[in-house]
C-alpha positions in Angstrom: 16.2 10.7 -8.6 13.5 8.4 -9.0 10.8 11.3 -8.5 11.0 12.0 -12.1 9.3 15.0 -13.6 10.9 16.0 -16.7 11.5 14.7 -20.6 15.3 15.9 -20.8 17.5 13.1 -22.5 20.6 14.1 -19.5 17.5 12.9 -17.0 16.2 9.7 -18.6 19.7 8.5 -18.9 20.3 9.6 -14.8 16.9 7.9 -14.1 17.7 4.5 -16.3 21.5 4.3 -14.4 20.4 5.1 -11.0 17.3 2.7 -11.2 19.2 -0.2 -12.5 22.2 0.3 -9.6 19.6 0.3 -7.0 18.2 -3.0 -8.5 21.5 -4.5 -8.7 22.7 -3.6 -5.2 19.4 -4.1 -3.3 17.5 -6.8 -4.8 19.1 -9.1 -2.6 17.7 -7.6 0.3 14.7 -5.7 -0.3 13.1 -8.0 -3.2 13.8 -11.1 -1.6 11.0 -14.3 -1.3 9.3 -14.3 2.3 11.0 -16.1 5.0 9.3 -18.1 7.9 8.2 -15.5 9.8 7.1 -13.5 6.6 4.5 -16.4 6.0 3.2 -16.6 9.3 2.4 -13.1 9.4 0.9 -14.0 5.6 -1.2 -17.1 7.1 -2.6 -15.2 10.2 -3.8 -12.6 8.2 -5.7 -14.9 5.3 -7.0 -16.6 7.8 -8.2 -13.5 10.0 -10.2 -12.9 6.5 -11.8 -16.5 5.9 -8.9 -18.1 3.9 -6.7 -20.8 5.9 -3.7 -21.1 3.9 -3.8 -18.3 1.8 -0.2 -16.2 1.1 -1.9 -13.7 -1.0 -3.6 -12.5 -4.0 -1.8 -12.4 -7.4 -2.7 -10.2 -10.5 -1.2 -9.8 -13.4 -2.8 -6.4 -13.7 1.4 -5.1 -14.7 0.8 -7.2 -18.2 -0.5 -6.6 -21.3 -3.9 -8.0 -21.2 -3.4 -9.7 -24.6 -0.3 -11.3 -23.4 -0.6 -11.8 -19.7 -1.2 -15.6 -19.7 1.8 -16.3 -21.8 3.9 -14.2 -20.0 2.9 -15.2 -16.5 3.7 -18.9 -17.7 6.9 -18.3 -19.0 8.3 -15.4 -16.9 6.8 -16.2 -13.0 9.5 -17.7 -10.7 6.9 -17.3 -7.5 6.6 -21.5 -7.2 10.4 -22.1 -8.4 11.7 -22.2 -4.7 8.2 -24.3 -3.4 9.2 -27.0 -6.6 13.0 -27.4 -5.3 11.7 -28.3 -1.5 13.0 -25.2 -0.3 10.1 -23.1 0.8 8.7 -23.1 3.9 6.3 -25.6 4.8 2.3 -24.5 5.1 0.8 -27.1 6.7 -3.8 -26.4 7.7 -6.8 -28.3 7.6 -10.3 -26.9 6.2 -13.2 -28.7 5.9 -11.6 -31.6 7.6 -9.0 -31.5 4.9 -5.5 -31.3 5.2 -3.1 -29.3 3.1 0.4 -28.5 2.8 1.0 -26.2 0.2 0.0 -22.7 0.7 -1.9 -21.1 -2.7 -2.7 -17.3 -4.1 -6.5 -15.7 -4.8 -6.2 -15.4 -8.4 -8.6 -14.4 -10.8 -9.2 -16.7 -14.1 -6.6 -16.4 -16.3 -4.5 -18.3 -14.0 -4.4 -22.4 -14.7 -6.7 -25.0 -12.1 -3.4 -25.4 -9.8 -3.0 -26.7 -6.4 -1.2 -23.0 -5.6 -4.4 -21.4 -7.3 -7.7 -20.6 -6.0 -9.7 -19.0 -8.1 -14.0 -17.4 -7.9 -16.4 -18.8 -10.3 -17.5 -17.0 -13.5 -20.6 -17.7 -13.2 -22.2 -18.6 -9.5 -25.1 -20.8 -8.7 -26.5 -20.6 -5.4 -25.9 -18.9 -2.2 -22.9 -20.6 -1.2 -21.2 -20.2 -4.3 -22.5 -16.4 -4.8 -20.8 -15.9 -1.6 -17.6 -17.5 -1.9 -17.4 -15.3 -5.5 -17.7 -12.2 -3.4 -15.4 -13.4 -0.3 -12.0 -13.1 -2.4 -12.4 -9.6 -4.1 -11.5 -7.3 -1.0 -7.9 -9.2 -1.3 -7.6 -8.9 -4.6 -8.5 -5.3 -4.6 -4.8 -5.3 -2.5 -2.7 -5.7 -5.4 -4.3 -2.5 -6.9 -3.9 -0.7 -3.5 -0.2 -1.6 -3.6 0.1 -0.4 -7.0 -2.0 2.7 -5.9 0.8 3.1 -3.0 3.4 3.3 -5.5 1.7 6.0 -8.0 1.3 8.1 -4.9 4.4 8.0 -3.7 6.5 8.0 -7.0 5.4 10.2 -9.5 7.3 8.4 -12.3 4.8 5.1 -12.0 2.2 7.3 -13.1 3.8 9.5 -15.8 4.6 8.9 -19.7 6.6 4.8 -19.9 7.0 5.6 -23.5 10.9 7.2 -23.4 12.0 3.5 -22.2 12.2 0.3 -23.2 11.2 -2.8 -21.4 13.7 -3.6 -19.5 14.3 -0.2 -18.3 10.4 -0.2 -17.2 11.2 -3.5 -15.1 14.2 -1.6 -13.5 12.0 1.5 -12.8 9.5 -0.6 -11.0 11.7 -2.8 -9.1 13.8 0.0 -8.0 10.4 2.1 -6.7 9.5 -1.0 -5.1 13.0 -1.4 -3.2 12.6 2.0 -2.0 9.3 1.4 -0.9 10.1 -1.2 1.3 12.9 0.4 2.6 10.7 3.3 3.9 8.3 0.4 5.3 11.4 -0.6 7.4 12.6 2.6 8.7 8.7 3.2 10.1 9.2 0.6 11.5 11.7 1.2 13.7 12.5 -2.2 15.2 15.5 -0.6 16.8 17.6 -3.0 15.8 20.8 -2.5 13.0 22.0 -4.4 10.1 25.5 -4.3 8.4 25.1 -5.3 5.3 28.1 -5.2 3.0 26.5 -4.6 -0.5 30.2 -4.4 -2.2 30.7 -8.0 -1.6 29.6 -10.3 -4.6 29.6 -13.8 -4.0 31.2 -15.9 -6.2 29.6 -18.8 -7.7 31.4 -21.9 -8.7 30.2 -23.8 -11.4 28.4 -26.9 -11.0 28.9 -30.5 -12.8 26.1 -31.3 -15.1 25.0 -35.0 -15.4 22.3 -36.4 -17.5 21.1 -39.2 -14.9 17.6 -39.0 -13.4 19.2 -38.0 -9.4 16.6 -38.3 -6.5 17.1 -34.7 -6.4 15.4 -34.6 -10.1 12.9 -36.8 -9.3 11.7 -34.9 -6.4 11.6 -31.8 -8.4 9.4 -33.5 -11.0 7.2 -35.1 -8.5 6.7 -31.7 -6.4 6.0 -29.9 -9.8 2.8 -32.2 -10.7 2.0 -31.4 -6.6 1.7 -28.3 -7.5 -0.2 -28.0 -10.7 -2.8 -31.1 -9.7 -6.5 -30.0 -10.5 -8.2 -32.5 -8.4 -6.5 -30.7 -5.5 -7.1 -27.3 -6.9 -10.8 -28.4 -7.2 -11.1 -29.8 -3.8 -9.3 -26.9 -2.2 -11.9 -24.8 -4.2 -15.1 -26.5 -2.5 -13.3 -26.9 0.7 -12.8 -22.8 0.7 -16.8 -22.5 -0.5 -18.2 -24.6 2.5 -15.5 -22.8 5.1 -16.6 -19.3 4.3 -20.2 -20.3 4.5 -19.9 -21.8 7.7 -18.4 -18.1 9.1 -21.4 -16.3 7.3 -24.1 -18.7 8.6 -22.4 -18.3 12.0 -21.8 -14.7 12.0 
């Protein structure tokens, strides 16, 4: 269904209903944030590459160039689950430095956050010539990904124009779902799941209060953690003096 090849109005209605049931039945499973062992595997891997603490590289390659600044600021949830205590803790040292926040390769639109690292524009001398150069293989992941998808799904790469946005976002995320549920079945761990997928949880509503709770307070304090520049900075210098160390020594 998803292997879409044709303009008929009968088939863009099939492929808009069938795309937004997988999303709503699957999400939960197969779009869900990474678990503890699903940053481990993250961490070992950034750091087999030079970056201690990295989770990944982040584009916004999906946006409008024009708009992608605003709309990563007001329509990203990847810290939202890091700023309520609930994520799972990254704890590494580099350059006799100690950290506990893991961050993303980014490229510069993105702010001078604690979560960010991002190359210079412009770099002077070898160190920093070097550390521009070190993050680009990474970043040139999110375009293999995307790449993946094209290959695999012939509606990522055809016409978007029959559909409006939000159909586009249930296109994706459903070709993405499907994706990783291919990735699983290579897998082939052996081991099943039962998941019931009928079964909605029902979620009771919770009292509002006004007062400032600990709970409040915590968020607050964990959200200027994570969008401090001086740690963003130091992080940034810390990274430059690493990877020179493994080129010098290499």
């Amino acid at each position: 269904m998803i292997l879409y090849d044709s303009d008929s109005d009968d088939e863009l209605e099939i492929v808009t209903i069938a795309s937004m049931e997988v999303v709503t039945i699957f999400s939960n499973e197969y779009l869900r944030s990474p678990n503890n062992d699903d940053i481990a595997k993250l961490l070992a891997v950034g750091e087999s590459r030079g970056f201690p603490g990295m989770l990944r590289s982040i584009d916004c390659m999906h946006w409008t160039w024009k708009n992608c600044p605003t709309a990563w600021k007001e329509r990203s949830f990847v810290f939202t689950e890091l700023a309520r205590g609930r994520a799972p803790p990254v704890n590494y040292t580099i350059n006799g430095n100690e950290y506990t926040m893991g961050y993303y390769l980014a490229n510069g639109i993105y702010p001078q956050w604690a979560t960010f690292v991002k190359t210079f524009p412009c770099p002077q001398g070898k160190k920093n010539k070097h550390f521009a150069e070190a993050p680009k293989a990474y970043r040139k992941d999110v375009e293999r990904a995307f790449g993946v998808l094209q290959a695999r799904f012939a509606i990522v790469r055809g016409p978007t124009r029959p559909w409006d946005l939000q159909t586009l976002k249930d296109i994706m995320k459903a070709c993405i779902i499907l994706h990783n549920m291919i990735i699983e079945d290579e897998r082939d761990d052996g081991g099943e799941q039962n998941i019931d997928y009928e079964q909605i949880d029902k979620i009771a509503h919770a009292q509002l209060s006004l007062e400032c709770t600990p709970d409040i307070m915590e968020f607050i304090q964990q959200h200027r953690h994570i969008r401090d520049r001086e740690t963003h900075s130091r992080l940034q210098s810390d990274l430059v003096e690493h990877l020179w160390q493994i080129y010098s020594q290499s």
